[in-house]
N, C-alpha and C positions, 0 to 999 in steps of 0.2 A: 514597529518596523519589522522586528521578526517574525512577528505572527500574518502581514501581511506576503514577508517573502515565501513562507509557508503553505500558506492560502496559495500563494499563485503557483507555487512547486505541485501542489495537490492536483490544482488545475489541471495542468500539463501531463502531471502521470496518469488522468482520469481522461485524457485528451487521448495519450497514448496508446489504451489500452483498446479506449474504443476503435482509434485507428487500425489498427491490427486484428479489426476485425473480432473483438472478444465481446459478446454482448450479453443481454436477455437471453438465450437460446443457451451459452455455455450453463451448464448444469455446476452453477456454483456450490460450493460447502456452503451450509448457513453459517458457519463464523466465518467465512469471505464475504457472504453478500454481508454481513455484518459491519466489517471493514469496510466495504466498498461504499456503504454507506454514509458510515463517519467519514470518509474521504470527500465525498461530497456534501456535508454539511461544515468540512472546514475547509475547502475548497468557497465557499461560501458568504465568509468571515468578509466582514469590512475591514478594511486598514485604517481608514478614519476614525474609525471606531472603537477600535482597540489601544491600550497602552500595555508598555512592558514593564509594568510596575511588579506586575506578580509574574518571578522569573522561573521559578518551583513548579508553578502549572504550566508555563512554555514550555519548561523540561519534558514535563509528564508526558506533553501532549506531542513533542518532538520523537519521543521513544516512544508512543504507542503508534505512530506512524510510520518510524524506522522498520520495527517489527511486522506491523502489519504489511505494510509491502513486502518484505522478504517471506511472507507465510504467501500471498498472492501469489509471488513471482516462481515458486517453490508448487501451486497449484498450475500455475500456466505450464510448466515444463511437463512436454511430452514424457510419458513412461520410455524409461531406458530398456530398448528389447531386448540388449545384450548384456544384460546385467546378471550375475550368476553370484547371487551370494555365497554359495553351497562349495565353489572352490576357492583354494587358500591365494592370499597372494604371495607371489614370486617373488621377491626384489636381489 
């Protein structure tokens, strides 16, 4: 059941990116298209198929796809033009 809700969560975030217009053409890091990969092969996953007998690998597999979108989402964001490391902050 978890791994199917999973599967279909992957779906959707693989639906969305493409939606947004992010494709082939975007000049991915090779550990994104990495990621992007394993997204669609567990995007993929039968639910019939699967049991959640081994909860240790659902874990695994639920953190390497936590992270790996946040390394994505972290690629999609446009460079900040006003970013200026070099002065202090004020508070």
């Amino acid at each position: 059941m978890q791994a199917g809700a999973l599967s279909e969560w992957c779906q959707g975030f693989l639906y969305g990116v493409a939606y947004m217009g992010v494709g082939d053409d975007k000049e991915w890091e090779e550990e994104s298209r990495g990621v992007l990969r394993d997204l669609m092969e567990i995007s993929r996953l039968d639910a019939d198929n699967t049991d959640d007998s081994d909860e240790q690998a659902f874990v695994e597999l639920h953190e390497y796809v936590r992270i790996g979108v946040h390394m994505l989402l972290e690629e999609l964001q446009p460079p900040d033009e006003g970013d200026d490391t070099d002065s202090p902050t004020v508070h």
